[in-house]
C-alpha positions as CSV (number, residue, x, y, z in Angstrom):
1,X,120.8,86.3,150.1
2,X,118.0,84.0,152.1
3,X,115.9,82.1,149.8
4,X,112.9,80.9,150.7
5,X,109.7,79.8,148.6
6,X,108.4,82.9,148.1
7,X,111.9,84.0,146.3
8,X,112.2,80.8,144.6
9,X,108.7,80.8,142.9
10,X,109.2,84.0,142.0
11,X,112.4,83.8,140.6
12,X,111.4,80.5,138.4
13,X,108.3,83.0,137.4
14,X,110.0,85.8,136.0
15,X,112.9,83.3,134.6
16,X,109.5,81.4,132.7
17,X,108.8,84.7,131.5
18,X,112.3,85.9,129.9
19,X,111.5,83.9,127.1
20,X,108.6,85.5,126.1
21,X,109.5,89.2,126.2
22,X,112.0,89.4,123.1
23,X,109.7,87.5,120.5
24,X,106.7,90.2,122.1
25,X,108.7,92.9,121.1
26,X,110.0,91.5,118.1
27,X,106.7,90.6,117.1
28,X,105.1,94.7,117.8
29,X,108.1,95.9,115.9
30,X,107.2,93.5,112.8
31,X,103.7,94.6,113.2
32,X,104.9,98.5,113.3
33,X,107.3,97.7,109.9
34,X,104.6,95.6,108.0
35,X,101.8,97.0,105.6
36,X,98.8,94.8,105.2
37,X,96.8,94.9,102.4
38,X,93.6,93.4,101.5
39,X,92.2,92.4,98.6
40,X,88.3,92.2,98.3
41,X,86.6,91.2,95.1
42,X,84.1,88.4,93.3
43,X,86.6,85.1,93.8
44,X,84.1,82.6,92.4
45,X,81.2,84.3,90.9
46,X,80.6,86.8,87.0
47,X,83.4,89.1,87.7
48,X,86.2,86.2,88.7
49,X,88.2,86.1,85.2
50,X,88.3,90.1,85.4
51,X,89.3,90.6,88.7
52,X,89.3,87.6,91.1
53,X,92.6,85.8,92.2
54,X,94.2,87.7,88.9
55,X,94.2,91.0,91.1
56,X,95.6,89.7,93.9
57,X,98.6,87.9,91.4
58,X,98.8,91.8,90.1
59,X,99.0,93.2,93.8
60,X,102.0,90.6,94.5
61,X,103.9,91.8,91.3
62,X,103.4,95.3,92.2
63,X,105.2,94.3,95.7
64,X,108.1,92.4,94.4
65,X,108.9,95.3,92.0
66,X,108.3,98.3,94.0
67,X,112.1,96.5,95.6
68,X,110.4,97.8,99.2
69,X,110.5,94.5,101.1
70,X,114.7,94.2,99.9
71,X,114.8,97.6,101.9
72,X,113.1,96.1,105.5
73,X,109.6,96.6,105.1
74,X,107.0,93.8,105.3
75,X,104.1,93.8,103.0
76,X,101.7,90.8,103.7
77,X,98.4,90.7,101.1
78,X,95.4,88.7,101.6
79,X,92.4,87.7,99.3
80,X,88.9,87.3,99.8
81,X,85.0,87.1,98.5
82,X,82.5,89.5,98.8
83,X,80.1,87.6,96.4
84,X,79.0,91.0,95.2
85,X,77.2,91.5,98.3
86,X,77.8,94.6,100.1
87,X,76.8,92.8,103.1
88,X,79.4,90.3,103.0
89,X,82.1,92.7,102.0
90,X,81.6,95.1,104.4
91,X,81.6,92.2,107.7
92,X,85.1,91.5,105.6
93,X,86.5,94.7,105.6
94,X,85.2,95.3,109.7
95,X,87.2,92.3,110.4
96,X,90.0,93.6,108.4
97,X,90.2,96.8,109.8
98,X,88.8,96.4,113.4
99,X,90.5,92.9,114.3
100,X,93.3,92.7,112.1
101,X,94.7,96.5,111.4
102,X,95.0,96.1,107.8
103,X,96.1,99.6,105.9
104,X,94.7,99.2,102.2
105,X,91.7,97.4,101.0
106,X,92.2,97.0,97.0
107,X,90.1,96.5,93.9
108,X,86.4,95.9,95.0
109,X,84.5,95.7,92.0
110,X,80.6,95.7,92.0
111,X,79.5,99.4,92.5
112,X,77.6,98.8,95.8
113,X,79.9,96.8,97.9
114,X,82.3,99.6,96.8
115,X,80.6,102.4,98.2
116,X,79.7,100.3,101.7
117,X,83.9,100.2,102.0
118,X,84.4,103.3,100.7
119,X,82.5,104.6,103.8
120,X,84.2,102.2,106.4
121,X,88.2,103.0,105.2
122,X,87.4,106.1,105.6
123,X,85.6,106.1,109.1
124,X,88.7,104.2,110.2
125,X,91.2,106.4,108.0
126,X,92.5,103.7,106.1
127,X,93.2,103.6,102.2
128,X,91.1,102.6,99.2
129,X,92.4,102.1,96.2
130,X,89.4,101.3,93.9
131,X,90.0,99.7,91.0
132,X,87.4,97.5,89.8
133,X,84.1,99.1,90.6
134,X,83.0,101.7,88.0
135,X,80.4,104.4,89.8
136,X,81.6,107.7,89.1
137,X,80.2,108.8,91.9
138,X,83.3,107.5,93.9
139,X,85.1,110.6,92.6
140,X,81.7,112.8,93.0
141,X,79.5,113.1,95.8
142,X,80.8,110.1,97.5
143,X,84.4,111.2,97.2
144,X,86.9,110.3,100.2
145,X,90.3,111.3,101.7
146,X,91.2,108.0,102.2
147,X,89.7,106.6,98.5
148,X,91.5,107.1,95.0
149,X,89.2,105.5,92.1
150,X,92.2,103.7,90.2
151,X,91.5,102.4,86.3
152,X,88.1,103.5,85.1
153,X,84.3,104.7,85.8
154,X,81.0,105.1,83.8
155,X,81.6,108.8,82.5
156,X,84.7,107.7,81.0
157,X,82.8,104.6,79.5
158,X,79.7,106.9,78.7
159,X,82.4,109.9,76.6
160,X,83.9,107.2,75.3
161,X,81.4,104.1,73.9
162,X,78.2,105.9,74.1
163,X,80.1,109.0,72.3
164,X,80.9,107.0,69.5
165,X,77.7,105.3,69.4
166,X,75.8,108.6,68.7
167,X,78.3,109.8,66.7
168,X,77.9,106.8,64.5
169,X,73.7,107.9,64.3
170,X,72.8,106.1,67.0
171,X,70.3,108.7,68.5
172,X,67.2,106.4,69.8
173,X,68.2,104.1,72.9
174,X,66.9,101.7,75.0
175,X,69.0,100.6,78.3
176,X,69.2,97.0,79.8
177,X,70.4,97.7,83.2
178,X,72.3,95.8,86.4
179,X,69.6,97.0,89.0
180,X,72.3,97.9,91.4
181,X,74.2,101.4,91.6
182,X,77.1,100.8,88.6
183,X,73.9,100.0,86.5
184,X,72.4,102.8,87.6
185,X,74.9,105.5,87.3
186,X,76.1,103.3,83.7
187,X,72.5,104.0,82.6
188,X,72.8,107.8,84.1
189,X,75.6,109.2,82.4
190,X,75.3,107.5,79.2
191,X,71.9,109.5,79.0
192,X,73.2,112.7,79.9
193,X,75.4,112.1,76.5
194,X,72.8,110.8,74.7
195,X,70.3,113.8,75.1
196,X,73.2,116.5,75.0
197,X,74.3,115.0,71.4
198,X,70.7,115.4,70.6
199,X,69.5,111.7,71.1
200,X,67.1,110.1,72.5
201,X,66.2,107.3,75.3
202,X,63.2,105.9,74.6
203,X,63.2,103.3,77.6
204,X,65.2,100.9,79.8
205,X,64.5,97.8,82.1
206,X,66.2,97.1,85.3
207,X,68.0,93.5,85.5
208,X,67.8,91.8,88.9
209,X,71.5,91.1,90.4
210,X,72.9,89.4,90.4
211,X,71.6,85.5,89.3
212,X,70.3,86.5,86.1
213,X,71.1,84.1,83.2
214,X,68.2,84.8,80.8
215,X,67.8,88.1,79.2
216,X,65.8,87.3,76.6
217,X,62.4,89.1,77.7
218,X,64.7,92.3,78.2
219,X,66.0,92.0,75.4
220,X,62.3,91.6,73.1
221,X,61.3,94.6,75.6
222,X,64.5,96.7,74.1
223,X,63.6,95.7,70.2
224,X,59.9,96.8,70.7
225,X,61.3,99.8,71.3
226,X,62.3,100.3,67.9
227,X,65.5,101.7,69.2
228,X,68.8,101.8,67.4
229,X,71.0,101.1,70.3
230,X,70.4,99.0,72.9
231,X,72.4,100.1,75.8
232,X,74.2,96.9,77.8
233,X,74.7,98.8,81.3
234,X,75.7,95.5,82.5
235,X,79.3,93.6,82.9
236,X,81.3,90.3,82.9
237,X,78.9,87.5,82.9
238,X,75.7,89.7,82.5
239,X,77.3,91.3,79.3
240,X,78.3,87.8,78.0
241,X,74.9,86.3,78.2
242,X,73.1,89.6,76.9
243,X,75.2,89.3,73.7
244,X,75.2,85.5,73.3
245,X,71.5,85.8,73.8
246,X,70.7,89.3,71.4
247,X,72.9,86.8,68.6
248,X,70.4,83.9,68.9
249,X,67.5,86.2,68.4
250,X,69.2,87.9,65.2
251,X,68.4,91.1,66.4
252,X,71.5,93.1,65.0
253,X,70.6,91.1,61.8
254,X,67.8,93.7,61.8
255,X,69.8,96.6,62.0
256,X,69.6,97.3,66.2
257,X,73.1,97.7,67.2
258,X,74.5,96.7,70.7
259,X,76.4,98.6,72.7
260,X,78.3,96.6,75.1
261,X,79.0,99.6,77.8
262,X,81.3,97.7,80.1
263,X,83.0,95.1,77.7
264,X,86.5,93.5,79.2
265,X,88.8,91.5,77.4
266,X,87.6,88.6,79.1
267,X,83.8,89.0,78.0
268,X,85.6,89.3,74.2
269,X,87.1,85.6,74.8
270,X,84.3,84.0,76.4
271,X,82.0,85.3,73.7
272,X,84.1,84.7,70.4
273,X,85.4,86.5,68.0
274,X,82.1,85.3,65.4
275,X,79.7,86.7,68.1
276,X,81.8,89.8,69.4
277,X,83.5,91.4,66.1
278,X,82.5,94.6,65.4
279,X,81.8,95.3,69.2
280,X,82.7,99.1,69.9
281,X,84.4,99.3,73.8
282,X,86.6,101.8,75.8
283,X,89.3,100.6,77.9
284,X,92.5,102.2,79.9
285,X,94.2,99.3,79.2
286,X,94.8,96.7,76.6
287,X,98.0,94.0,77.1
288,X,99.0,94.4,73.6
289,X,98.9,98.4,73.2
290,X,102.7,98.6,73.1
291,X,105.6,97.4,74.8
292,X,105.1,98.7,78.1
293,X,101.8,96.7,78.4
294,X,103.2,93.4,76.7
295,X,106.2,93.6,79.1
296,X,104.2,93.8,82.0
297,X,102.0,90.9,81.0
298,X,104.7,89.0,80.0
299,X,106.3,89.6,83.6
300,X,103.0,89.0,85.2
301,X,102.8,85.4,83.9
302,X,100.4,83.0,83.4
303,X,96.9,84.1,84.8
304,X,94.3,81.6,86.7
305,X,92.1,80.1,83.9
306,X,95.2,81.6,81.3
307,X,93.2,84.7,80.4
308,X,95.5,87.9,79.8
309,X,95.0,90.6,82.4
310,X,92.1,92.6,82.2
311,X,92.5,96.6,83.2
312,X,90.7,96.2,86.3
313,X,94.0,93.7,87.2
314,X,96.2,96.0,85.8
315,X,94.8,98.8,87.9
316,X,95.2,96.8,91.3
317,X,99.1,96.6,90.3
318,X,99.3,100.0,89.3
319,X,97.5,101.3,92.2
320,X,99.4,99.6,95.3
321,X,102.9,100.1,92.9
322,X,102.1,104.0,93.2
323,X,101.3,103.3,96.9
324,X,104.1,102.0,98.2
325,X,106.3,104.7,96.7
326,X,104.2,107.1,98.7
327,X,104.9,104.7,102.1
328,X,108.4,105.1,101.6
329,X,108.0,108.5,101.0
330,X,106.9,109.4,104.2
331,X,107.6,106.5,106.2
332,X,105.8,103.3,107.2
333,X,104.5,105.0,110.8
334,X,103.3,107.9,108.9
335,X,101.7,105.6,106.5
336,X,100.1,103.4,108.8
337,X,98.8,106.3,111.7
338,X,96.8,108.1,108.4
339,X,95.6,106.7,105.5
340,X,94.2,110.1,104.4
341,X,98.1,111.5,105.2
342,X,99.3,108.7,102.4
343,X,96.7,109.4,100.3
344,X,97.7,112.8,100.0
345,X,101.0,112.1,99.6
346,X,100.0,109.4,96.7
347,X,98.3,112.7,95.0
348,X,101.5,114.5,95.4
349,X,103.6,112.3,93.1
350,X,102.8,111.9,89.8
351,X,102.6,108.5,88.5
352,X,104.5,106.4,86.2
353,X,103.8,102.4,85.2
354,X,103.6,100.3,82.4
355,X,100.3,99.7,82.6
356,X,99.1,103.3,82.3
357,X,101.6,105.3,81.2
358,X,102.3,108.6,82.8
359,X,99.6,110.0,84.9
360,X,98.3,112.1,88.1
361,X,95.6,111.8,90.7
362,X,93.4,114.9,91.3
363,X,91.9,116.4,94.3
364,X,88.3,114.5,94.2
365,X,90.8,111.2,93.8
366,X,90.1,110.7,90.2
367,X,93.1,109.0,88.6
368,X,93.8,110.2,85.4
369,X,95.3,108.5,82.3
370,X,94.2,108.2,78.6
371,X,91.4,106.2,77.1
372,X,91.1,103.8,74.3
373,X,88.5,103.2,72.3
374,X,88.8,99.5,70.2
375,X,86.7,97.6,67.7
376,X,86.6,93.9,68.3
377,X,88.0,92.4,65.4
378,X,87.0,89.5,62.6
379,X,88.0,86.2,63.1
380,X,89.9,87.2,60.2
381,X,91.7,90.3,60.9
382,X,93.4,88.4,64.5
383,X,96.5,87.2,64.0
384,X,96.4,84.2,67.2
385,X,95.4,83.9,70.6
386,X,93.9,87.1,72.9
387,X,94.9,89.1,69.8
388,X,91.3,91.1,69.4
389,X,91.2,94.8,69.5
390,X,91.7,97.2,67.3
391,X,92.7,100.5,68.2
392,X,89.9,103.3,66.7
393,X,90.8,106.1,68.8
394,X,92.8,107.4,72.0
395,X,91.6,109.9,74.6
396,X,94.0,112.2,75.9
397,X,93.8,112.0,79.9
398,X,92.6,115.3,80.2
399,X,89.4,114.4,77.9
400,X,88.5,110.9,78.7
401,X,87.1,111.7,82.7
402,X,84.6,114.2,83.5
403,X,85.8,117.4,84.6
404,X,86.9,117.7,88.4
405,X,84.2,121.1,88.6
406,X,81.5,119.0,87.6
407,X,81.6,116.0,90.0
408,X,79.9,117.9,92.7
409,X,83.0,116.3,95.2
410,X,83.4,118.1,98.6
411,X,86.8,118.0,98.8
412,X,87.3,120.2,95.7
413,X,86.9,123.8,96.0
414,X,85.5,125.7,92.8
């Protein structure tokens, strides 16, 4: 064979580029055999101590158990802010999605940013697994394909606190409401209980959010009223300060009792068991219920700021745990090309954790488990740390969320 420089340049051209073509391809197979999962919620602001970095710690266990990377499949997670803006969590999730092919967006509390990625997974036929925003109108007329709303949402809170409430006589209220959509459908659907037990609302006042720290002119609006209950439909930071503030007013000294709609176990430790006992709440999930939930909190380990995981945490673990069962169901490709194929296939299986118990996901994408409802208890009555509910009583799974004919959800045919 003649060489000359045309054959010599391009000889040392295509030898240069050898190199490069195994870690290409190496590098698009990783890409084909690895799920990416995001994880969008408040990392600095009122809701970090119930969902924040603790979520994403939850998502990790929920990986390292479900044994899936020990059988070849990459699962990479990343964390970030959406300051409860939905403007900020939706240029997130665009990024995510458009630029950097992630498969799952998780948790997302704060009702608005929510809904803004509940519509962009499933333009781009992703998966949502919702567990920290509390709208129940991401299982109604904003249901999704691609979205299953994980741990809780406000009918559940309003059958379950704002039952008990009027069933304790509270039949005059007065809301103090989150001026943003989980205030709003809060404030909505504890009504509609309300009026159909025969109470009720004699007022409410919208709350600017977020940035408020002083409630107190709300909260002389709510005890002009003259109503029995006033109705926090508020959360995290917002429910703290209401409650703090309500105390240094006395104004369940004078016989108005609070109900704390959204309470976590967090709000419960940063208020005190002297300002919170007594407080009536509904959860899905309490770390000392049993020994399924103290195992898993023991496994989970120590939690940023050493709070015990709330159920919006518990849900993020739960959720991608049930997830990744379906992806190796069906295959990482299958997973990957539809997220309304997995979520289908997530439907399809019932689930099983220690978080939650046995369970099933419905049609509209309503998870379903049973509901607790706790009294905060005296000073007195705990026996040490993070040791503050008490359990009054549970609803069954098939009571505690609003019935799947009712939620006006297209995907459900009646």
């Amino acid at each position: 064979m003649a060489f000359n420089r045309r054959t010599l340049l391009a000889g040392a051209a295509a030898g240069a580029a050898l190199p490069l073509v195994t870690p290409l391809r190496h590098a698009r197979a990783q890409a084909a055999n690895t799920i990416r999962i995001g994880v969008l919620n408040d990392q600095s602001g009122l809701y970090r101590d119930l969902s924040g970095p603790g979520s994403t710690q939850a998502v990790r266990l929920a990986i390292q158990e479900s044994g899936i990377t020990t059988r070849g499949v990459n699962v990479e997670v990343v964390e970030a802010d959406h300051q409860n803006r939905p403007d900020v969590g939706s240029t997130v999730v665009r990024q995510w999605l458009d630029r950097d092919n992630f498969d799952v967006i998780v948790d997302v509390p704060t009702s608005s940013v929510a809904l803004a990625v509940n519509t962009l997974v499933r333009e781009r036929n992703k998966v949502f697994l919702c567990s920290g925003a509390a709208t129940s109108d991401l299982s109604g007329p904003a249901c999704s394909p691609n979205t299953i709303h994980w741990t809780y949402d406000t009918w559940m809170l309003a059958r379950g606190t704002g039952g008990a409430m009027v069933a304790a006589g509270g039949r005059t209220w007065f809301f103090i409401t989150a001026d943003y959509a989980f205030g709003h459908a809060l404030e909505r659907d504890v009504s509609a209980f309300v009026r159909n037990a025969g109470g009720q609302v004699v007022g409410s006042v919208r709350t600017p959010f977020p940035g408020t720290t002083d409630f107190s002119s709300f909260l002389l609006q709510a005890q002009q009223s003259r109503a029995q209950v006033i109705g926090l439909a508020n959360a995290g930071g917002d429910t703290i300060n209401s409650i703090k503030q309500a105390a240094e007013f006395g104004i369940t000294r004078r016989g108005t009792r609070l109900a704390g709609l959204l309470v976590f176990i967090t709000d419960v430790h940063a208020l005190g068991l002297p300002t919170s006992q007594g407080l009536v709440l509904t959860e899905t999930f309490y770390w000392d219920l049993n020994d399924r939930t103290r195992a898993f909190t023991q496994r989970l380990g120590r939690m940023p700021n050493d709070v015990r995981p709330s159920m919006v945490q518990a849900g993020c673990y739960s959720a991608v745990l049930h997830y990744l069962k379906a992806v190796e169901a069906m295959g990482v490709a299958a997973a990957k090309a539809s997220g309304a194929a997995a979520v289908e296939r997530m439907k399809s299986i019932p689930t099983s954790d220690d978080c939650f118990g046995e369970g099933t996901i419905r049609p509209d994408g309503r998870k379903i488990h049973a509901a607790y409802l706790f009294q905060v208890k005296t000073p007195q009555e705990s026996r040490g740390p993070w040791d503050y509910y008490k359990l009054l009583q549970t609803i069954p799974a098939n009571e505690a969320f609003r019935p799947v004919t009712e939620g006006n959800c297209p995907l459900v045919r009646t």
